[in-house]
C-alpha positions in Angstrom: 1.7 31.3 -35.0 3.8 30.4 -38.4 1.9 32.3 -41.1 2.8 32.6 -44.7 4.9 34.8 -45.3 4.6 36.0 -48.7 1.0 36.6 -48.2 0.4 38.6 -45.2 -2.8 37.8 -43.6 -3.7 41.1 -42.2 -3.7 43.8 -44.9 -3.4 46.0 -41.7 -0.3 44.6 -40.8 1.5 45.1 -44.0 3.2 48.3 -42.5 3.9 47.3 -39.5 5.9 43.6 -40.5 8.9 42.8 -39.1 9.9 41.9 -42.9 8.4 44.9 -44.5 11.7 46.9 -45.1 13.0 43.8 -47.0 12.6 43.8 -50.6 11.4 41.2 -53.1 14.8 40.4 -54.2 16.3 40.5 -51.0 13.9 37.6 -49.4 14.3 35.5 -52.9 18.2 35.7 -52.6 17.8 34.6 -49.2 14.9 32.0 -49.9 16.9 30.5 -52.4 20.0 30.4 -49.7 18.9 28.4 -47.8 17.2 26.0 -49.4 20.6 24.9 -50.8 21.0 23.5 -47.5 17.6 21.3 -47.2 16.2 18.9 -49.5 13.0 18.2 -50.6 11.6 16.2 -48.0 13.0 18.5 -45.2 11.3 21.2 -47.0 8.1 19.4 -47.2 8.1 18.4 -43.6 8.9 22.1 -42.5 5.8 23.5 -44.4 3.4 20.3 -42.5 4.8 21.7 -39.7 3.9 25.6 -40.6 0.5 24.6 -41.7 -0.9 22.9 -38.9 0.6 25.4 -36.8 -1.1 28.1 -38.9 -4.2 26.1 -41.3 -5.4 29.8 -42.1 -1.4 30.5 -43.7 -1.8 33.5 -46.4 -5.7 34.0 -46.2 -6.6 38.4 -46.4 -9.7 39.1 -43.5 -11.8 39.2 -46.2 -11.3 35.4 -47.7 -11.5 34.8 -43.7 -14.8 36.4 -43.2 -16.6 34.5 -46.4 -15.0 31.6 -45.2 -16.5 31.9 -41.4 -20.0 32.9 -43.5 -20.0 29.9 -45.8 -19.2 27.5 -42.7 -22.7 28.7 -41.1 -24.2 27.7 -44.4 -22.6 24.4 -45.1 -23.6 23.6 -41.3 -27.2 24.9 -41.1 -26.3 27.9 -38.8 -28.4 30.7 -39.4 -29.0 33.2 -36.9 -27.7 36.0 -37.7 -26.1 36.1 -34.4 -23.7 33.1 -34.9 -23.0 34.4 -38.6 -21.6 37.8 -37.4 -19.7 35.6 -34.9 -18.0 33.2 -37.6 -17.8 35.6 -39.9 -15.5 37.8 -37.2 -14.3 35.0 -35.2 -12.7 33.7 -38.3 -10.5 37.0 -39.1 -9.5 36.5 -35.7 -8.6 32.8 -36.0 -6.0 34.0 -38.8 -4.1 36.1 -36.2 -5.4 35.7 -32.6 -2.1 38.1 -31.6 -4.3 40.9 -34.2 -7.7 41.0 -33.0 -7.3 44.1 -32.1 -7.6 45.1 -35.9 -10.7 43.5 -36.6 -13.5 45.9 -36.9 -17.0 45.0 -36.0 -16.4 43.9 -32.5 -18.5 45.0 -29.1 -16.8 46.3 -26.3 -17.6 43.4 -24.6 -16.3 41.3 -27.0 -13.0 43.0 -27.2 -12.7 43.0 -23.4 -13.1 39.4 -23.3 -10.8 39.1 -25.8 -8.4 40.7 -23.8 -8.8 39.1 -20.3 -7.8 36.2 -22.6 -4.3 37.3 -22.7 -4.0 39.7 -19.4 -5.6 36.8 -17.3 -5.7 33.3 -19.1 -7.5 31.7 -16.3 -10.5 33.9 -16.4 -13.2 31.2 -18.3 -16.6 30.2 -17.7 -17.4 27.5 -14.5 -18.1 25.1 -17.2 -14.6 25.2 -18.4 -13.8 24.7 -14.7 -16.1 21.7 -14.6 -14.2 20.2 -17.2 -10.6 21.1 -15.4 -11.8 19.4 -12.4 -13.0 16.2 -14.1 -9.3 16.0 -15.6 -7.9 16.5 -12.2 -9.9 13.7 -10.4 -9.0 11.6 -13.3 -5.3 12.0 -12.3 -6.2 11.7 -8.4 -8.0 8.5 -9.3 -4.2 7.4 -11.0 -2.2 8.8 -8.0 -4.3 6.9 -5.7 -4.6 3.8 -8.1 -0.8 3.3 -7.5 -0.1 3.9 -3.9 -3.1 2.5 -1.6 -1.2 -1.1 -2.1 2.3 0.7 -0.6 0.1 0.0 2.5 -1.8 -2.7 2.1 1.2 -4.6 0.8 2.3 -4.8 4.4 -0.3 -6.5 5.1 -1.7 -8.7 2.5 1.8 -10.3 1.4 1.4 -13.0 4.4 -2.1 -13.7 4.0 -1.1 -14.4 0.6 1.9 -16.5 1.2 4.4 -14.5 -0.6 6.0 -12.1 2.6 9.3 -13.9 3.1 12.0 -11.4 2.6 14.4 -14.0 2.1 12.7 -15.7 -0.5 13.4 -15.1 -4.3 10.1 -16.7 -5.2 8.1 -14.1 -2.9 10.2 -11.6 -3.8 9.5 -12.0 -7.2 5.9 -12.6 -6.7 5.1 -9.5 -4.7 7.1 -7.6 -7.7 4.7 -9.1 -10.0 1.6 -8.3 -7.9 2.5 -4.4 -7.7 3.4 -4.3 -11.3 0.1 -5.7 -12.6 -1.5 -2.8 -13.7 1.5 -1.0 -15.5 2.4 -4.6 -17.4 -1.4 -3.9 -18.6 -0.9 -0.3 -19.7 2.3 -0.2 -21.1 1.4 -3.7 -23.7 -2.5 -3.3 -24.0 -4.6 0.0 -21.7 -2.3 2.5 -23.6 -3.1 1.4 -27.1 -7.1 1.1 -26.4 -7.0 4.8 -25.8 -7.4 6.1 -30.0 -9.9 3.4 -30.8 -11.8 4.5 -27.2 -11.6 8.1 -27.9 -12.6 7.5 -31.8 -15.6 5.6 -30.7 -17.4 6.8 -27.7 -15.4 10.2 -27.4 -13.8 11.8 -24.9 -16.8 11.5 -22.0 -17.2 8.0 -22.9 -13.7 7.2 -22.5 -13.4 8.8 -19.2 -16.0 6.8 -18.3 -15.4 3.4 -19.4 -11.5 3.7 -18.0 -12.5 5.7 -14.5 -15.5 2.6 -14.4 -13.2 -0.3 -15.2 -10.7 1.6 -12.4 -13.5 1.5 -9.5 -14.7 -1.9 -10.5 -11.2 -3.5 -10.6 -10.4 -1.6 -7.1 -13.9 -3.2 -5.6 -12.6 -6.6 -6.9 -8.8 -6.0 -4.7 -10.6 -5.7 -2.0 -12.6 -8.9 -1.9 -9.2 -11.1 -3.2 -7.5 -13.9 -1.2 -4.7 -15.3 -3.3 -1.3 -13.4 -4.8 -2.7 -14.7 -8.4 -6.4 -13.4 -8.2 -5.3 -9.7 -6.7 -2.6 -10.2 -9.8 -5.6 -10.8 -12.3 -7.7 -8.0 -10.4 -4.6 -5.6 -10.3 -4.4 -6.5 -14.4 -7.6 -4.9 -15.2 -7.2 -2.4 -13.2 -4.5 -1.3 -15.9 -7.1 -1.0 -18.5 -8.4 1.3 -17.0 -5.0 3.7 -15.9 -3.9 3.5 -19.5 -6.6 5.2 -21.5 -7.5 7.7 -19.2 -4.0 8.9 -18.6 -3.5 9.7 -22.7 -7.3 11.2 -22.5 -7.9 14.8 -21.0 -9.9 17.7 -22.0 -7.1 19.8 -22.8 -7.7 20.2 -26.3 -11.1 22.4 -25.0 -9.2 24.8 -23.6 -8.1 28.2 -24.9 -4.7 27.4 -26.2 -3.0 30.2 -23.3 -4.0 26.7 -20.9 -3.4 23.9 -22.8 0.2 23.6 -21.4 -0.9 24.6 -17.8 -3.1 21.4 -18.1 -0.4 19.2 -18.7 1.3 20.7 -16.1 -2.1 19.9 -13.6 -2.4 16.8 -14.5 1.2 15.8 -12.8 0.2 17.6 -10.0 -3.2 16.2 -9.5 -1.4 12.8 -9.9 0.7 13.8 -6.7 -2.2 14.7 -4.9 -3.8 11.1 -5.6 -0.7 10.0 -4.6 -1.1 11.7 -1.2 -5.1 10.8 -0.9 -3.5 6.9 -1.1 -1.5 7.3 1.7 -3.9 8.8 4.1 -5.9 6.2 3.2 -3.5 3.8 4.4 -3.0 5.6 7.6 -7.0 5.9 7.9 -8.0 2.3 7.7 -4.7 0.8 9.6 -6.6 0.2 12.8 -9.8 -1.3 11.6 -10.3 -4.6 13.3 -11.1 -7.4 11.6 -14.6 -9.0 11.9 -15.8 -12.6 12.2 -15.2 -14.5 9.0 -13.4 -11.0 7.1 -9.2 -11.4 7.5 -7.6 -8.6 7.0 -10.5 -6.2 6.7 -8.1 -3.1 7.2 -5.6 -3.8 3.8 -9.5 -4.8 1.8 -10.4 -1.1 2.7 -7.4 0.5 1.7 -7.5 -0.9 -1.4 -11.2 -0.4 -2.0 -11.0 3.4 -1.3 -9.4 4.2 -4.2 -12.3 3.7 -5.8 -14.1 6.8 -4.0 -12.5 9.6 -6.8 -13.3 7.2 -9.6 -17.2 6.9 -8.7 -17.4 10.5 -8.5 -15.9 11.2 -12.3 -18.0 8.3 -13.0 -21.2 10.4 -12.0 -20.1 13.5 -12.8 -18.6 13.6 -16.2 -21.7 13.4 -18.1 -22.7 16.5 -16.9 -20.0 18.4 -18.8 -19.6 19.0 -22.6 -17.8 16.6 -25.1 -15.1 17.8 -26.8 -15.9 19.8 -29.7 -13.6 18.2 -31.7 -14.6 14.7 -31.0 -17.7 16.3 -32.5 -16.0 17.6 -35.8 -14.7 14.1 -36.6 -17.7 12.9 -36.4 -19.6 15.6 -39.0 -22.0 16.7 -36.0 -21.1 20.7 -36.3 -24.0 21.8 -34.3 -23.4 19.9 -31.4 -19.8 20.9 -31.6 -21.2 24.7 -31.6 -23.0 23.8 -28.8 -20.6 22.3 -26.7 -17.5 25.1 -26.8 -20.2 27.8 -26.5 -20.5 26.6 -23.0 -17.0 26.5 -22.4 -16.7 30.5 -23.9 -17.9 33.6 -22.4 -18.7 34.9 -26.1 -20.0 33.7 -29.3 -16.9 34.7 -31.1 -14.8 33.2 -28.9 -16.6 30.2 -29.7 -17.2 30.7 -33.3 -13.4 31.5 -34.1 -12.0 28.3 -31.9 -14.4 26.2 -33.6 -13.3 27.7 -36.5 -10.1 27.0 -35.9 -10.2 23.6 -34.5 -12.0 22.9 -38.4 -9.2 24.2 -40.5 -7.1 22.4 -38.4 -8.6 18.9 -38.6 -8.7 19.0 -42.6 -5.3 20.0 -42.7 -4.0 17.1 -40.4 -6.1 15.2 -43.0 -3.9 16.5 -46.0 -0.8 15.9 -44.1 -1.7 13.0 -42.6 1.5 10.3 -42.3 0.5 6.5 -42.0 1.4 4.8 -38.9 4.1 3.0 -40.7 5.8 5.9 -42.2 5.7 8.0 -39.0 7.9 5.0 -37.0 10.1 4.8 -39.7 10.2 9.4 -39.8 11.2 9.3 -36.1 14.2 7.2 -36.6 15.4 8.2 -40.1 14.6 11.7 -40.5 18.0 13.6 -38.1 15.3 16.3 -36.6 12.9 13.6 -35.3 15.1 11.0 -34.6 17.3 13.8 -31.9 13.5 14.7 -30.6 13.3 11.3 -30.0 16.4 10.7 -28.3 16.0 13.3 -25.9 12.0 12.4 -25.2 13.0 8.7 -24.2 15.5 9.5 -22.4 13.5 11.8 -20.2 10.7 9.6 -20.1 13.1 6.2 -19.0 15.3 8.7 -16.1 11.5 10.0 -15.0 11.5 6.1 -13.6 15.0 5.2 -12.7 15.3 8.2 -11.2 14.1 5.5 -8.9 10.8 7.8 -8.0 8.4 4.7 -7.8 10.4 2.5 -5.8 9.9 4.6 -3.0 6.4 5.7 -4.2 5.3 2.0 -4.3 7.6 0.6 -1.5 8.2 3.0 0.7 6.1 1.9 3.8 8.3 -1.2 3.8 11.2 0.8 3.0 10.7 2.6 6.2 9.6 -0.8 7.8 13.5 -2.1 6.7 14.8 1.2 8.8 13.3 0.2 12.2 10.2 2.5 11.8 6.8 0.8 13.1 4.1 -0.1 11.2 2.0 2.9 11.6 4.9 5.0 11.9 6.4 3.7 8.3 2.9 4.7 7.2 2.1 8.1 8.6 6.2 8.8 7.3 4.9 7.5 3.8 1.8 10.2 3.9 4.5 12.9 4.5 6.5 11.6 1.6 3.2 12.4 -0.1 2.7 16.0 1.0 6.2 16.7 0.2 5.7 15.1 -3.5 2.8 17.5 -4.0 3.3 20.7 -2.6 6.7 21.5 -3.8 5.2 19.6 -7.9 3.1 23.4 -7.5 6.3 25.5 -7.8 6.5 23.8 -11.2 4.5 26.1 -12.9 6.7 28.7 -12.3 10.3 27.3 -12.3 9.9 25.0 -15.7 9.4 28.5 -17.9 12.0 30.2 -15.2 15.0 27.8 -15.4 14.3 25.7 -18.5 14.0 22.7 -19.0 17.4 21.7 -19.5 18.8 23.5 -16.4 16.2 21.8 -14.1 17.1 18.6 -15.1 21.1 19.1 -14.6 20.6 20.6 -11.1 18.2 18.5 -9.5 19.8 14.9 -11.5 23.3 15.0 -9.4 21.1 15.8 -6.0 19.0 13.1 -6.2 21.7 10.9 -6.6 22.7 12.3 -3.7 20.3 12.1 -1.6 19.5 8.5 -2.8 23.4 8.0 -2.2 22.4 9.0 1.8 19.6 7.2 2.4 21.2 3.8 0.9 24.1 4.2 3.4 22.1 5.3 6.1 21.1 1.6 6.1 24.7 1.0 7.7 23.8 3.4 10.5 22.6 0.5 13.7 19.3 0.4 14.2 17.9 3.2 16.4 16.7 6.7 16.1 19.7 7.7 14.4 19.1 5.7 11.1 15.1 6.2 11.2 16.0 10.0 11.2 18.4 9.8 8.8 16.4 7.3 5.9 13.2 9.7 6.2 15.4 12.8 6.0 17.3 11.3 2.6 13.8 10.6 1.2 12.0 13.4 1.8 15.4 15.7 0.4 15.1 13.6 -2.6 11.3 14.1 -2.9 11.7 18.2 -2.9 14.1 18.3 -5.6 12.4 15.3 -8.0 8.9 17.2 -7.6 10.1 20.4 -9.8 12.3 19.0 -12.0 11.6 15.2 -13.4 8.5 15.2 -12.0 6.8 17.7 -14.6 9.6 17.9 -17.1 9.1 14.9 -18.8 5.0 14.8 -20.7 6.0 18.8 -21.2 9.5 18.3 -22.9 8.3 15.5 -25.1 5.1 17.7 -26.2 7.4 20.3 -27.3 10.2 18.4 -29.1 8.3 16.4 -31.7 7.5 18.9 -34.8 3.4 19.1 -35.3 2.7 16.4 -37.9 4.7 13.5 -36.2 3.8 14.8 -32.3 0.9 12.4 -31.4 3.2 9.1 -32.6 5.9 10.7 -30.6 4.2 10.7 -27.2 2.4 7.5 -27.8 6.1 5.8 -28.0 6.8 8.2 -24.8 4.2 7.1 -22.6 4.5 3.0 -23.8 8.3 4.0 -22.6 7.1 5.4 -19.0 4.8 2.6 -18.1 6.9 0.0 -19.6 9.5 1.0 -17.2 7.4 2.0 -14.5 6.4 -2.0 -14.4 10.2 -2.8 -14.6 10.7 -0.6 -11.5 8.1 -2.2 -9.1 8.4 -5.8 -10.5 12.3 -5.8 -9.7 12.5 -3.9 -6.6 11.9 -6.5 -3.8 13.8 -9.2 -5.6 16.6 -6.0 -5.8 16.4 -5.6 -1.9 16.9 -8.8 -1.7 19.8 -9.4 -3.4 21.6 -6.4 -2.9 19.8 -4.6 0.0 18.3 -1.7 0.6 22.0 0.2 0.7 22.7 -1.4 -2.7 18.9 -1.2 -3.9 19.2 2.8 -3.2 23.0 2.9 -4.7 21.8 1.0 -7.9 19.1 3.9 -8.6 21.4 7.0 -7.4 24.1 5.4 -10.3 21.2 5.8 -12.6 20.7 9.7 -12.0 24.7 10.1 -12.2 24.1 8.2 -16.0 20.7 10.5 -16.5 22.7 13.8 -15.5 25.3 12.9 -18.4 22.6 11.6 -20.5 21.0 15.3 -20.7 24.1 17.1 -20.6 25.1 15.2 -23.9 22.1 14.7 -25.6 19.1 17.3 -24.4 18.5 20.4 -25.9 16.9 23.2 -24.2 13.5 23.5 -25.5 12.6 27.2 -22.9 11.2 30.2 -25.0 12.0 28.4 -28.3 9.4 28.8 -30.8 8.3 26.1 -33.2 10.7 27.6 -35.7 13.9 27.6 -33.6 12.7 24.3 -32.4 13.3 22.8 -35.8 16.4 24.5 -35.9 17.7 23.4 -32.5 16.7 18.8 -32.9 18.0 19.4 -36.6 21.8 19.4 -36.2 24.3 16.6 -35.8 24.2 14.7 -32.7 27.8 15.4 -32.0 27.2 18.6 -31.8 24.9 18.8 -29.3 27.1 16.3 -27.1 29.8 18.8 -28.1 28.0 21.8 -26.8 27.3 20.0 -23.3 31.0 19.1 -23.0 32.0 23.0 -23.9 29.3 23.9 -21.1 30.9 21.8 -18.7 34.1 23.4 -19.5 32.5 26.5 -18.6 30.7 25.5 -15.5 34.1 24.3 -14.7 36.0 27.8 -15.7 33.7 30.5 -14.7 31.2 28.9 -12.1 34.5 27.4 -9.7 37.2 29.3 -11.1 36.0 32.5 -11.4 37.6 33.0 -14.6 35.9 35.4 -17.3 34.5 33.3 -19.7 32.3 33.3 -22.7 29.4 31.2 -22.6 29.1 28.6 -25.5 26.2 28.9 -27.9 23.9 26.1 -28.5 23.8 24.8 -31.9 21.1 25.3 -34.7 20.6 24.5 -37.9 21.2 27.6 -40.0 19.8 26.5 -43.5 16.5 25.1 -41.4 16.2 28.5 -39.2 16.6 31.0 -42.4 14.7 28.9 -44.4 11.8 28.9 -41.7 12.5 32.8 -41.0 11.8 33.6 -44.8 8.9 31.3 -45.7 6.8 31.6 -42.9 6.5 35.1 -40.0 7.7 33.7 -36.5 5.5 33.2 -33.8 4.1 36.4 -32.3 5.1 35.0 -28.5 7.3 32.8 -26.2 4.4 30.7 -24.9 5.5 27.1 -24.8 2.1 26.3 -23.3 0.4 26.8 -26.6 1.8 23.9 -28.3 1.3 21.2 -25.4 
């Protein structure tokens, strides 16, 4: 955590600082340095970075500990049991690397404290209850968009709009899978701040996972292109909030980035669940006066997970800090004691989460200023840059073409009807078992490296399955289409599959972050609507060889777009982060051409060769190394 420097907040620590050996004059020389490299506005928007990074900045234990006291009387808390807790859990709050050197604690308490570091997914079944609700919520999403891959197959005639020749149907059948993403991108998106503001976290779960069941009940029980269009709408308003609300922000902050990292996977998993329920219902019959009772139930099963978060979520806590916002301390209290083992773990995150709020209050930026501080200020505007351009590739990457289309894709290829489906489900498995090895290769390989690896293989791979449309029809060119997919699906899964929501989080500096991923997830489901509105009309026209070319050109243009323009955001900490976005944009294209050179020179030539250094801003990185004490650790998953 960024600290103030000149005040140390431990008096223990004093000794033992990195800085210690560095004299008064010696840090005011250098203060001074390199501050004739930033104005007064970078300066300004450095130190709202450092403070809500650190709200506690230059406070000695003992300001802490009246501080902790005088919350439990401002708040009517007064056993003495949760005053030892604030009063401690606040000196810890002001260096959670240091509580180790706070005295008063039990043994318990100080195991506890530990586990949180040795084993960060050690936490109370409540906690858990809360992790699961998030991960049905992204099962409910997964399965939201592909139970219609199925039913599509089937509905499209009944409807009028299945000729493959016909622009008009083409178009139609685009429009009738993009429904719900049109909704979220222009409308269920934005609803989620005033949602959350107003009925909380729970409550917007609950509204969005209702509106999700009821508008899958109403697919089912549609018989024109137009009404399953107006059904498939609403069903976006309830995608949209739900995806921007999950309980993260409860968890200790060793999980917060593990979260994010579930929720993609959970997604694949409803991805999966959608498929299998394709393949389950393909055989139903239908009965007298019902047509087409099998596509009805397909896509009225996706509203199985959302009744379930429906009925459960009320049975865990609300976020304590929808509860702060709304001046209700006690029930705040309440609510992350059950998601603690210990009172002081509860007393110092609440703590914590308090500072925290008032400061965003101080440094609060209007919504117009923050649009206009992305794209004039260099250090935003290059975190921008990079985030959209993640967020646009993690669709025309071409993921959700096949995601949404692929049982007609594999249809085009000579496959049957239930074999096109049961070869969709194992597109599905593929998705989500190999999106698990994310959590270990994003922090392996970086963020960066992932993307220019797996980039030129999907192209690839989309590169083979396109032309294995040319193959005649026969075994041959079945085998070889579901063998290009599935190639593709292993090396999207790890790489811009998760990379996207967790590079974004990371690039945008604290103050401006939430604006930053509201622009990046409008981005994704803007595009995401682009993508399955255009790809039957793109068939055809082009065909599936050109439809499949078309998107593996895209990952070619994505491979040079993060070689020229994407930092590498692994192991940074908040300071170097500021240091790496803030620098010309030419030089960071400059650097990926210099690594290409090397690639080029030591990877195929086997020369001996230097590696080039990334580029940072010097005047930002000294001036953030002699204001404010560096992070204590690495952990990119504490600032998701």
């Amino acid at each position: 955590m960024s600290v103030n420097k000149a005040d140390p907040l431990m008096s223990g620590d004093r000794k033992d600082s990195e800085h210690s050996d560095i004299s008064r004059t010696e840090v005011e020389e250098s203060r001074l340095t390199s501050e004739k490299g930033l104005d007064e506005g970078q300066k300004k928007r450095l130190e709202a970075s450092a403070k809500l990074e650190n709200p506690l900045a230059g406070l000695s234990p003992e300001q802490l500990a009246q501080r902790g006291e005088d919350f439990c009387k401002q708040h009517g808390l007064t056993d003495e049991e949760d005053i030892r807790a604030f009063r401690l859990g606040a000196m810890i709050a002001g260096n959670m690397n240091k509580y180790d050197t706070v005295d008063g604690l039990t043994d318990r308490e100080k195991e506890v404290l530990e586990r949180e570091i040795t084993h960060k997914w050690s936490n109370p079944r409540m906690l858990y209850a809360v992790i699961t609700i998030c991960s049905l919520c992204a099962a409910v999403q997964g399965m939201d968009e592909t139970v219609i891959n199925g039913a599509q197959i089937f509905f499209k005639d009944q409807f009028g709009i299945g000729d493959p020749n016909s622009q008009r149907d083409s178009w139609l059948l685009g429009l009738v899978n993009s429904a719900p993403y049109i909704a979220s991108a222009f409308i269920g998106s934005w609803l989620t701040e005033p949602l959350n503001n107003r009925f909380g976290r729970r409550g917007t779960i609950f509204i969005s996972c209702f509106i999700a069941a009821a508008a899958c009940f109403w697919q089912a029980f549609t018989n024109t292109w137009w009404h399953m269009f107006i059904a498939r709408f609403a069903l976006g308003f309830g995608i949209g909030p739900k995806a921007a609300t999950t309980p993260a922000e409860c968890s200790p902050p060793k999980l917060r980035g593990a979260l994010v990292m579930q929720w993609q996977m959970w997604t694949a998993f409803g991805v999966l669940l959608g498929y299998v329920a394709d393949l389950a219902f393909y055989e139903v019959p239908d009965l007298s006066g019902i047509d087409g009772l099998n596509w009805r139930l397909m896509m009225g099963s996706a509203l199985i997970p959302a009744v379930i978060v429906v009925a459960l979520v009320f049975f865990t806590p609300e976020s304590p800090r929808w509860y702060l916002t709304k001046n209700r301390y006690m029930d705040a209290y309440n609510s992350i004691r059950q998601l603690r083992y210990e009172r002081v773990q509860a007393a110092r995150d609440l703590f914590y989460m308090d500072a925290l709020l008032q400061i965003e209050n101080e440094t609060m930026v209007g919504k117009q200023n923050k649009f206009k501080e992305i794209f004039t200020i260099r250090r935003n505007r290059n975190a921008a840059i990079a985030s959209e351009i993640v967020m646009y590739m993690q669709q025309f990457c071409g993921v959700n073409a096949i995601a949404y289309y692929s049982t007609q894709i594999f249809l085009d290829s000579d496959f049957s009807e239930k074999s096109a489906l049961a070869a969709s489900l194992g597109f599905g498995a593929i998705n989500f078992l190999f999106a698990i090895p994310a959590f270990y290769t994003i922090d392996t390989f970086g963020r960066r490296n992932l993307l220019l690896t797996t980039f030129p293989l999907m192209s690839l791979f989309l590169f083979y399955t396109g032309f294995s449309f040319y193959i005649p029809a026969g075994t041959a060119r079945v085998a070889n289409v579901a063998l290009g997919i599935y190639l593709y699906g292993i090396v999207y899964s790890p790489g811009e599959g998760p990379v996207p929501f967790t590079y974004s989080a990371e690039a945008y500096p604290l103050y401006i972050r939430s604006f930053g991923m509201s622009l990046a997830t409008a981005t994704t489901w803007f595009f995401n609507a682009v993508i399955s509105l255009t790809w039957p009309s793109l068939v055809q026209a082009w065909t599936n060889a050109g439809a499949f070319s078309w998107y593996a050109a895209w990952n070619i243009v994505g491979f040079i777009a993060v070689l020229l323009f994407l930092p590498e955001t692994k192991e940074k900490t908040l300071e170097e982060l500021d240091a790496v976005f803030d620098v010309p944009l030419h030089s960071i294209m400059q650097y990926g051409i210099a690594q290409t050179g090397y690639f080029w020179g030591h990877v195929i030539l086997r020369r001996d060769m230097e590696p080039p250094k990334p580029p940072t801003s010097a005047s930002t990185l000294e001036y953030t190394e002699t204001q404010f004490t560096k992070e204590q650790h690495h952990d990119a998953t504490a600032r998701v």
